[in-house]
N, C-alpha and C positions, 0 to 999 in steps of 0.2 A: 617483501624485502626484509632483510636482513641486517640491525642497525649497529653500530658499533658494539654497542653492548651486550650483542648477542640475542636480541630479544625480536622474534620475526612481529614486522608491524607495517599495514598497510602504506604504500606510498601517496597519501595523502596531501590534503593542504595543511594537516596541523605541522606534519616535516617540512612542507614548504615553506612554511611562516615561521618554524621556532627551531628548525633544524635538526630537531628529535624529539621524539614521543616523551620522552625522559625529560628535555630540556622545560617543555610545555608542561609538564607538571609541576615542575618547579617553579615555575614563574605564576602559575596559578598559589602556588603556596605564597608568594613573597608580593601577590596581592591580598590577599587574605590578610598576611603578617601587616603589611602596612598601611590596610587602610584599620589595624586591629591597633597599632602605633598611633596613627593620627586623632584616631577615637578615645584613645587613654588618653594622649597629651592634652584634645581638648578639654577632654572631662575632670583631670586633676587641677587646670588652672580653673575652670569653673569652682569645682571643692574648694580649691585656696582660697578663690575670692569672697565663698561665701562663708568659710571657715576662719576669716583671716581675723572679723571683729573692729571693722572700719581701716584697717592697715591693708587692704586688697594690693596695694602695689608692693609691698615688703613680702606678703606670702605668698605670692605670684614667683617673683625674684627668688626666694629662698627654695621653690620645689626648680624654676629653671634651671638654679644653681645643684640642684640635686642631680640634674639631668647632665651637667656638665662635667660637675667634677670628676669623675672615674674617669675621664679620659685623659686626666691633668698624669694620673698616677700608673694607669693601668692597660694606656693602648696597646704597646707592644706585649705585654702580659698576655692580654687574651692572645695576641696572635702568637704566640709561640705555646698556647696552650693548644689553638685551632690546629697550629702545625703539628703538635704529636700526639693528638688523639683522633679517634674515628668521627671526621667531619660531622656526619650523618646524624650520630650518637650524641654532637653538640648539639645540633640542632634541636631533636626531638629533645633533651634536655632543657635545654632554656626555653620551647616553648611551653614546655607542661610548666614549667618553672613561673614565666611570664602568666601563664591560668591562674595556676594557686592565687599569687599574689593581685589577682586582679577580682577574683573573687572571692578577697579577706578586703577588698578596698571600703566597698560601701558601707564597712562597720566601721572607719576610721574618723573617729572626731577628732583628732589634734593635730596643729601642724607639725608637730615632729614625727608624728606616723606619717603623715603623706609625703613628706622629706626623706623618712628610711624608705618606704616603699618606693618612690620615682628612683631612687639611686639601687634600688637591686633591680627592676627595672633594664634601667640602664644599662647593668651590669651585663644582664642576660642579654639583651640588643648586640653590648658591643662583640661578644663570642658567636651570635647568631649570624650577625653581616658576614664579616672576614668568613668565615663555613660556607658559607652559598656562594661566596664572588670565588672564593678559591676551588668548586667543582665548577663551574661554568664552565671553563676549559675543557672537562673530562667530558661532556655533555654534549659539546656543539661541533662541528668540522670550527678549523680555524678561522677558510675564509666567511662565518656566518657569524665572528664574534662581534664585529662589530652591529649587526643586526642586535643579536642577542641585550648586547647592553642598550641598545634604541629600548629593546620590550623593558627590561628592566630599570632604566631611569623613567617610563611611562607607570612602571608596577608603582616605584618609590615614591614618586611625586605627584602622579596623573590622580591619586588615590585619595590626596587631601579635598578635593570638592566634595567628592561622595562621603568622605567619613564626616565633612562637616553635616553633609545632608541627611547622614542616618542621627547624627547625635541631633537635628533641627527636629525632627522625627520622633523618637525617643521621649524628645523634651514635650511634645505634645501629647504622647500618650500617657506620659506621668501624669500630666496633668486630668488626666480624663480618669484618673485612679481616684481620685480623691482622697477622705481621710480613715479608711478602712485600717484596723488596728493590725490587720497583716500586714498592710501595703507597709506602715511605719516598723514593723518586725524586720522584713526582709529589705528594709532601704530602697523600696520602688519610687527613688524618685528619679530624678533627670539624669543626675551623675551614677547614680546605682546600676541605671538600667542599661547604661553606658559600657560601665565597668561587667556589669554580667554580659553584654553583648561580647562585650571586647576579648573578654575570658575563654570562650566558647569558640572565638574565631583561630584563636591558639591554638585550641585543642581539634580545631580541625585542621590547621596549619601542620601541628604534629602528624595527624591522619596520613595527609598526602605524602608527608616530607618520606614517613616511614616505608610508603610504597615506591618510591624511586629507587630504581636500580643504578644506583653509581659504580662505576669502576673500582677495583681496588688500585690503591699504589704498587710500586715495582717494589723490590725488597731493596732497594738503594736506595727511596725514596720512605721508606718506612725504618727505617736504620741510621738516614740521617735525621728524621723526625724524633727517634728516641720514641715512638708513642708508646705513653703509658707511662713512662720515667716519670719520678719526681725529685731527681737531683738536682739539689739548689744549684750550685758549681754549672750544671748545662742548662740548666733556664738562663741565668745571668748573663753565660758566656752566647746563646742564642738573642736574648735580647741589645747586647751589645752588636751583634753582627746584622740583627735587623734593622737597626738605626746605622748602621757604619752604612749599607747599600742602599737606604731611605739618602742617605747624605752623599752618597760616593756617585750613585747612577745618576746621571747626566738625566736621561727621559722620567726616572722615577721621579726625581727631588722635582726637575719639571712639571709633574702631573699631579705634585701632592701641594705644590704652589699656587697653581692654576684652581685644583677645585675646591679647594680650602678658602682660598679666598674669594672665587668667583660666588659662591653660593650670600656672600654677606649682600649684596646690590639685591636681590630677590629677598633675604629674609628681613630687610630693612622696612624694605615696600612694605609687609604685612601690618605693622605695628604704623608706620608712619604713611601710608598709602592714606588714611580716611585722615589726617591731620592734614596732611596737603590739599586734600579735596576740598576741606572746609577752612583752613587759612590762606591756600594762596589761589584756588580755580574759586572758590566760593561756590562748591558744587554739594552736593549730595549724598548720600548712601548708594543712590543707584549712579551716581557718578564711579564712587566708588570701587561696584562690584563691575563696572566697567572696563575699570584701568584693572582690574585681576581676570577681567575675561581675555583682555589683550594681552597679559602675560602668559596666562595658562597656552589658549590660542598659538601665542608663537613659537612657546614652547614645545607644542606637538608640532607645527610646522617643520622647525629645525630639526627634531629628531629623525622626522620620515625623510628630510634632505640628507641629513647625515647618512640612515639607510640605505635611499636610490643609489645615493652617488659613492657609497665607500669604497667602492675598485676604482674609483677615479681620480681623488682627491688625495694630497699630500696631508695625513696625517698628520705628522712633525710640524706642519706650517700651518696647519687652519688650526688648529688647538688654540696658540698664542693670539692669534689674529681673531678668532672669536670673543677670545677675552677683550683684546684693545675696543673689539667693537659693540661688546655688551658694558665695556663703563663708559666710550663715550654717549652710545644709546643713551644710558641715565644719565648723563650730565647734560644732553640736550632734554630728555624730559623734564631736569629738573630744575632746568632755565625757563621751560614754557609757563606758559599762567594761563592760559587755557586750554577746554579739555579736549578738541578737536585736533590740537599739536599735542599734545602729554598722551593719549592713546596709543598714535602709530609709535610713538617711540620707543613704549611702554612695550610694545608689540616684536619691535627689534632687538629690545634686550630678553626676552623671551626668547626668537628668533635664533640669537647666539648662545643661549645661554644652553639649549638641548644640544648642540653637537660638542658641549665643551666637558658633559659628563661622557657623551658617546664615546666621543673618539679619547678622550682624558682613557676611559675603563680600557678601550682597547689598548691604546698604548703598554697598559701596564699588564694587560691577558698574555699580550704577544714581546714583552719584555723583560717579565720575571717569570725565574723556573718556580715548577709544582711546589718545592720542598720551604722557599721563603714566603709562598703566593699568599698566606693564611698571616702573616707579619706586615705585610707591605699595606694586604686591602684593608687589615686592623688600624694599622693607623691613621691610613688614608680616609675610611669614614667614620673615625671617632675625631679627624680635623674637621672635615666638611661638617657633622655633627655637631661638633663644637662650636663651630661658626655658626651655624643656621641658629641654634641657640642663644646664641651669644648677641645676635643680631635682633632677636627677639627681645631678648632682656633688656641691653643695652643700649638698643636706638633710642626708646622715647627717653631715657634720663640724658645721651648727649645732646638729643634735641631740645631740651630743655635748658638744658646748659648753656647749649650756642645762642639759645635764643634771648637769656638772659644777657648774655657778651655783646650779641647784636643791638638791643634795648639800649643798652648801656653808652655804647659807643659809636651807634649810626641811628639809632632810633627807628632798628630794624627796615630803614632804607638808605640807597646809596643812589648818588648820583653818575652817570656811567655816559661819559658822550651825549649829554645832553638830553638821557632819558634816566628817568628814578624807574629804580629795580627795587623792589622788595626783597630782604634778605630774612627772614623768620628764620627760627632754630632747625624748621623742618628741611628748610632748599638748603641751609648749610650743610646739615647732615646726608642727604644725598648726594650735594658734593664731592664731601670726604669719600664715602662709598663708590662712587665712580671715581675718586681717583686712584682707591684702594686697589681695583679691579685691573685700572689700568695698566698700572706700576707689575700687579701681580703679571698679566700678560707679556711686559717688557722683562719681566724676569724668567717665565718660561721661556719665552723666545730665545733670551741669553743662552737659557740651563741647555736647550735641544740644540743649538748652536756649536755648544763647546763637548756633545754626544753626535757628533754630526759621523763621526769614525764606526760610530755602530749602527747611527741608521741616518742612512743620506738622505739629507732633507728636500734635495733636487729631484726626487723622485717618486713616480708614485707608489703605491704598496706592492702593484702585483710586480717592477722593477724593482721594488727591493727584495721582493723572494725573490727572485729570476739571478740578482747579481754578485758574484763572486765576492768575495769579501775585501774590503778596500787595502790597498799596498798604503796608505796614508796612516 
């Protein structure tokens, strides 16, 4: 057979499952890339910690913080950089980019080195995402995008077990090196051998990315890109108009609502997940890795649902409603106090959580054109990024907080219809998180609501290709 891009290739199960030979290679890249991500971030908060000189929570904070900023200053930047030049050319850029610096890591003793390194880092991350989400289009038939984003919220997140597993791995074999005066020359210890794994994994990222045959643009589409300009006057005036349609579109501002804040309820659990198990269930380590099998678990569940069913299902209406139902999920786990209740529910926010990046990525495949698509997904995962982050840093200091407020003013119990609740800093903070979740759901529902003119929400996908465009 003969596939869009011209390229004769067996009809296969690898087109059956990834919708082209082309699409499947890239999704092998952007597994590589991300379990090559997950393995840096763990291994520089490990450096921080050990680097930090008894202040382990302040140098932990200051590289997250490294990890965060550029997207305070520089989300639509990248993407209007992504927009005028040769996708492809970013890509294989930032990853050789993300090598170097990853093996110059293991010589770094200070923390202001490992604070400029996480923030170029980063730098590179935020031009590489927006590059890959905005050919996925060029890549897949339309009706296969929402499959397509199932594979890739599996590449993005499915990858953090294994990257913890290769750095548990790593950390053993350093240790089997001993104190050989090479081994201390080339930095063979735990985080070294991390950062050289993690280096290597780029540079084969680069590999593949380089063999993929992507489409070119139309000459409309490369003329409003401006690629290769460096006029200050049409960056400015391009970043103002990717934030006008980030703000204007009804489905977009929707979708950049919904996963920006959906992701804080899951990066919360990580940090606060083992304080709960040992303040309020009174449970364990393997409790623990329990309540993260029941998240991962549901998470793959939901995604394959999202899959089977996307010719079936109203888009516009399960996005919102997955959200309402992944913050109350955590508000009921975070009412339970034992682990036999806190699992399944743990389980259900998992559940909702895969079809809300699914159908979230489709919305915005099949709702922004080619020419802004490198803008919109710039920003979109330098928020969710931001949050996952931020969720990281920031939960165990308001847990601490609330839990000090609690102490203070209920004696971290309440009395409730005639049964005493425990209120620690940790159930208050998942709280707040689930109602974050919530509220963000009630707000996309709103935003797809009053976008109802472009895509009816009484309908399902294959009637809204099928229906003439509304007199309304």
């Amino acid at each position: 057979m003969t596939d869009a891009l011209g390229a004769s290739r067996p009809s296969g199960r690898i087109e059956r499952v990834f919708g082209s030979f082309e699409f499947f290679k890239l999704w092998v890249a952007q597994v590589i890339s991300a379990t090559g991500d997950w393995l840096g971030l763990i291994a520089i908060i490990s450096l921080a910690a050990r680097i930090s000189k008894g202040s382990e929570g302040t140098a932990i904070a200051l590289v997250l913080g490294a990890r965060i900023a550029p997207g305070f200053f520089l989300a639509t930047a990248a993407g209007v950089i992504v927009d005028r030049l040769n996708r492809k050319r970013v890509m294989l850029v930032c990853d050789v980019g993300r090598a170097l610096v990853l093996f110059a890591l293991p010589f770094v003793d200070s923390l202001l080195g490992l604070v400029i390194a996480s923030f170029v880092l980063e730098l590179f991350t935020m031009l590489w995402s927006p590059a890959k989400e905005a050919i996925v289009p060029n890549l897949v038939p339309t009706d296969r995008l929402t499959t397509a984003n199932s594979l890739n919220v599996a590449a993005a997140y499915g990858t953090f077990p294994l990257a913890a597993g290769i750095a548990a791995l790593l950390a053993k074999l350093a240790e089997n090196f001993g104190d050989e005066g090479w081994v201390d020359t080339w930095r063979l210890n735990q985080e070294g051998l991390a950062f050289y794994v993690d280096g290597v994994s780029f540079l084969v990222t680069a590999l593949i990315v380089w063999n993929i045959a992507i489409p070119r643009r139309s000459s409309a589409e490369r003329k409003s890109g401006e690629r290769g300009s460096l006029d200050l006057s049409g960056a400015v005036r391009e970043l103002r108009e990717g934030w006008q349609f980030i703000a204007v579109n009804p489905i977009v501002r929707a979708v950049n609502i919904g996963l920006a804040t959906g992701v804080v309820g899951g990066g919360m659990l990580v940090p606060l997940g083992e304080i709960f198990v040992n303040q309020v269930i009174s449970g364990d380590a393997a409790d623990f890795n329990l309540i993260l099998f029941a998240l991962g678990t549901g998470m793959a569940l939901g995604v394959v649902a999202a899959s089977v069913l996307q010719n079936k299902i109203n888009r516009a209406r399960i996005f919102p409603l997955a959200l309402v139902v992944a913050g109350a999920a955590l508000m009921a786990a975070g009412s339970a106090s034992v682990l036999f209740i806190v699992v399944p529910f743990i389980g259900l926010v998992g559940f909702a959580a895969g079809p809300i990046y699914v159908l979230g990525f489709t919305l915005l495949h099949e709702n922004v054109d080619d020419e802004l698509r490198g803008r919109v997904f710039s920003a979109l995962l330098v928020l969710v990024r931001f949050c996952l982050l931020l969720a990281l840093a920031v939960a165990p200091l308001i847990s601490d907080l609330l839990d000090g407020l609690s102490n203070r003013w209920w004696g971290r119990e309440v009395d409730l219809i005639g049964l005493t609740v425990a209120v620690p800093g940790v159930r208050l903070t998942l709280w707040l998180s689930a109602v974050i979740i919530i509220s963000a759901g009630m707000l996309a529902s709103w935003s797809l609501r009053a976008g109802s003119g472009a895509f009816r929400s009484d309908l399902s996908p294959d009637e809204n290709d099928a229906m003439e465009p509304p007199d309304q």
